[in-house]
Backbone bond lengths (Angstrom), bond angles and torsions (degrees), N, CA, C in turn:
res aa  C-N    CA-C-N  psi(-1)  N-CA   C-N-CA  omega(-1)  CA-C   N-CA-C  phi
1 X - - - 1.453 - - 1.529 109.82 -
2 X 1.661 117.57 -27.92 1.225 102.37 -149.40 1.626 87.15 -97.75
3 X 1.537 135.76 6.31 1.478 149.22 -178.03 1.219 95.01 -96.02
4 X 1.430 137.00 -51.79 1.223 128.11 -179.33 1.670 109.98 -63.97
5 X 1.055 118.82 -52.85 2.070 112.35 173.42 1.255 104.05 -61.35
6 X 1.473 140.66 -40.07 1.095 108.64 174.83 1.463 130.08 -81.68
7 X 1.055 108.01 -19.63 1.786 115.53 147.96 1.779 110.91 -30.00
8 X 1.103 77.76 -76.28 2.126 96.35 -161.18 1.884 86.74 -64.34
9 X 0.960 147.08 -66.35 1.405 129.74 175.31 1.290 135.60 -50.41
10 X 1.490 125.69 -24.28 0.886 149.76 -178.73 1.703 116.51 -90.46
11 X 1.242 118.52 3.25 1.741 137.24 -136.29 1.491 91.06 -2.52
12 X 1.081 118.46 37.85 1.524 101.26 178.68 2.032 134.65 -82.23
13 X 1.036 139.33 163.12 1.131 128.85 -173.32 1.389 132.49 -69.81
14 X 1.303 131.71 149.54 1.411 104.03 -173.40 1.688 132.00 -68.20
15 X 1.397 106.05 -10.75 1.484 140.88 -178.72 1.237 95.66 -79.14
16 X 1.170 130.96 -46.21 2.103 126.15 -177.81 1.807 88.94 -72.68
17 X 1.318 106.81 -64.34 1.362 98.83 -179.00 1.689 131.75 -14.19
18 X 1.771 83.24 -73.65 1.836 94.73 179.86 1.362 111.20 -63.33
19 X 1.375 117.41 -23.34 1.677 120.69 168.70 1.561 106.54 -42.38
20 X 1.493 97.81 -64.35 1.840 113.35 -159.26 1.568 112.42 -67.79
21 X 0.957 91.33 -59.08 1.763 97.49 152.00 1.659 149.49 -61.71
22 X 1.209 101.46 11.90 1.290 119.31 -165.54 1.676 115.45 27.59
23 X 1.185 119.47 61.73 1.290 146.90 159.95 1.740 115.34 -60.74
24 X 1.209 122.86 103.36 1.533 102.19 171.38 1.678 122.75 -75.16
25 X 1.717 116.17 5.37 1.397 104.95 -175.06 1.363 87.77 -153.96
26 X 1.624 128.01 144.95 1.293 128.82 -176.99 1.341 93.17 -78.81
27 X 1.466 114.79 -54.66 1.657 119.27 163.93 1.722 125.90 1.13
28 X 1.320 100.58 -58.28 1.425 114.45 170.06 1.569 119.72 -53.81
29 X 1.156 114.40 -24.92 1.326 112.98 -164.05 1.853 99.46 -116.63
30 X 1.088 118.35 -2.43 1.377 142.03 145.95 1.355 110.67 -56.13
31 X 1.685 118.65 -84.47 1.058 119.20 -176.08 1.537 118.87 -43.85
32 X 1.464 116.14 -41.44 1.866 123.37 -174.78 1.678 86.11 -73.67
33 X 0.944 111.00 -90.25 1.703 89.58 -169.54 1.719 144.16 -43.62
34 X 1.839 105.83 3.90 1.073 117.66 148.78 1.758 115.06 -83.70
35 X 1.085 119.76 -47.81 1.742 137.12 168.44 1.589 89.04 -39.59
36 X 1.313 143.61 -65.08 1.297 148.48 -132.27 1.809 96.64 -82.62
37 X 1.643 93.12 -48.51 1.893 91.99 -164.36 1.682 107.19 -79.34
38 X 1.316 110.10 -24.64 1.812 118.93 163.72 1.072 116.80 -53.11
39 X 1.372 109.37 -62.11 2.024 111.50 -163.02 1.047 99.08 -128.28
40 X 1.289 144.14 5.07 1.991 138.81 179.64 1.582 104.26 70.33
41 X 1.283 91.25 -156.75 1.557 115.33 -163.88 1.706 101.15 -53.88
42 X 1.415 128.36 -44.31 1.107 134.08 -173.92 2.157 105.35 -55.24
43 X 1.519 110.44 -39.86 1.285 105.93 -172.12 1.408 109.46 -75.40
44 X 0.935 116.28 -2.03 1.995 118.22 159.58 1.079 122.91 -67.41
45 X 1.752 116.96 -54.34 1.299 108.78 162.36 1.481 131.41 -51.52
46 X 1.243 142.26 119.48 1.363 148.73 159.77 1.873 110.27 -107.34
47 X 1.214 107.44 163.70 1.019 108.18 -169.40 1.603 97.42 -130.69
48 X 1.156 134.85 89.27 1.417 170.28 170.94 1.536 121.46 -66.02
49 X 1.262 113.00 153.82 1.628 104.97 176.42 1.569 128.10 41.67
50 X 1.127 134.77 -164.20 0.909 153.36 -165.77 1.313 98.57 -82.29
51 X 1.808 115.69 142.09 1.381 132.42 159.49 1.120 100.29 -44.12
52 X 1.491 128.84 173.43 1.212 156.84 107.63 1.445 120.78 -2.80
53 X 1.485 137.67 126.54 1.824 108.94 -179.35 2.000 105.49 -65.40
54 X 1.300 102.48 -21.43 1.732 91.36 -166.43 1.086 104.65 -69.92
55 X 2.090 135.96 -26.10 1.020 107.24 -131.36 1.981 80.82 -105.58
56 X 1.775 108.00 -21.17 1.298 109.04 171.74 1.640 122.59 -61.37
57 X 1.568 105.39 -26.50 1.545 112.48 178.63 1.733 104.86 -67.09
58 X 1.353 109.84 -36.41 1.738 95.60 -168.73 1.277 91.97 -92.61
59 X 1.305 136.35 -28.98 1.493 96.94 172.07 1.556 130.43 -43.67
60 X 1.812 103.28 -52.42 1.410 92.47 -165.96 1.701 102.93 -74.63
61 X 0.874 115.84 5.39 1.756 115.96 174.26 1.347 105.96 -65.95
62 X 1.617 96.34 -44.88 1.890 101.55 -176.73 1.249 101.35 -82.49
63 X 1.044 146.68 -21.06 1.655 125.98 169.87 1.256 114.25 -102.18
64 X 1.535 136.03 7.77 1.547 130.69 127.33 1.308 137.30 -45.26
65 X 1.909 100.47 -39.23 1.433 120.82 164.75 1.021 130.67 -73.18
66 X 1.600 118.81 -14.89 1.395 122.53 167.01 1.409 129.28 -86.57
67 X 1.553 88.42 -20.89 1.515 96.16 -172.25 1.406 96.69 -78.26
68 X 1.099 118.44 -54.74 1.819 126.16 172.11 1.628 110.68 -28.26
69 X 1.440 122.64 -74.48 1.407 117.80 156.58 1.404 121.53 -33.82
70 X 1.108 136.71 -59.70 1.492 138.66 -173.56 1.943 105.12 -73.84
71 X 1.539 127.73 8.61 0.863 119.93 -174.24 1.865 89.66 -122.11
72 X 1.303 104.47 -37.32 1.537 112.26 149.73 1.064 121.11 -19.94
73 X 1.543 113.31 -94.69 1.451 126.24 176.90 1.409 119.63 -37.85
74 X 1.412 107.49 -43.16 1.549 103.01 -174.72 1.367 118.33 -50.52
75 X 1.702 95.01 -58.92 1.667 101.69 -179.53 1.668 119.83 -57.65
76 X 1.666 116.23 -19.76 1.075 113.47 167.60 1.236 139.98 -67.07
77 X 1.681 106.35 -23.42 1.327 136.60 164.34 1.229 112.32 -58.47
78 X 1.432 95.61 -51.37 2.164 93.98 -164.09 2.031 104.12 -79.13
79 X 1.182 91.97 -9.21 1.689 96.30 -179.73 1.594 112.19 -80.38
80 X 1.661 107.97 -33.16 1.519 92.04 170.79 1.253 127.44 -112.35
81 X 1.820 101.68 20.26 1.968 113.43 167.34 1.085 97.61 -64.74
């Protein structure tokens, strides 16, 4: 956001831009200010790389726990065929 205002205040180019900013592609700052005039402030955020470790740890917690239940049930099943 703060590459795109200084763009538009600056009337400056996107090539000085990625200069000033140490940008490796003016491109980049193309693409966010196409993302920006489509969907706003929300199309900047992306969600990139790797989770978080907490939020990857409870997942597989929750699909340890399911599998546990669903290994549950089974045996509960075959106990009252």
């Amino acid at each position: 956001m703060n590459v795109l205002k200084w763009v538009k205040e600056n009337h400056s180019s996107l090539e000085s831009a990625a200069l000033h900013f140490k940008i490796s592609s003016p491109s980049t700052i193309y693409q966010w200010d196409r993302r920006f005039k489509s969907m706003g402030v929300n199309g900047l955020k992306t969600k990139r790389g790797r989770p978080p470790m907490g939020e990857h740890e409870n997942t597989k917690r929750e699909a340890k726990k399911n599998d546990k239940l669903k290994n549950v049930d089974q045996s509960e099943q075959e106990r009252w065929m």
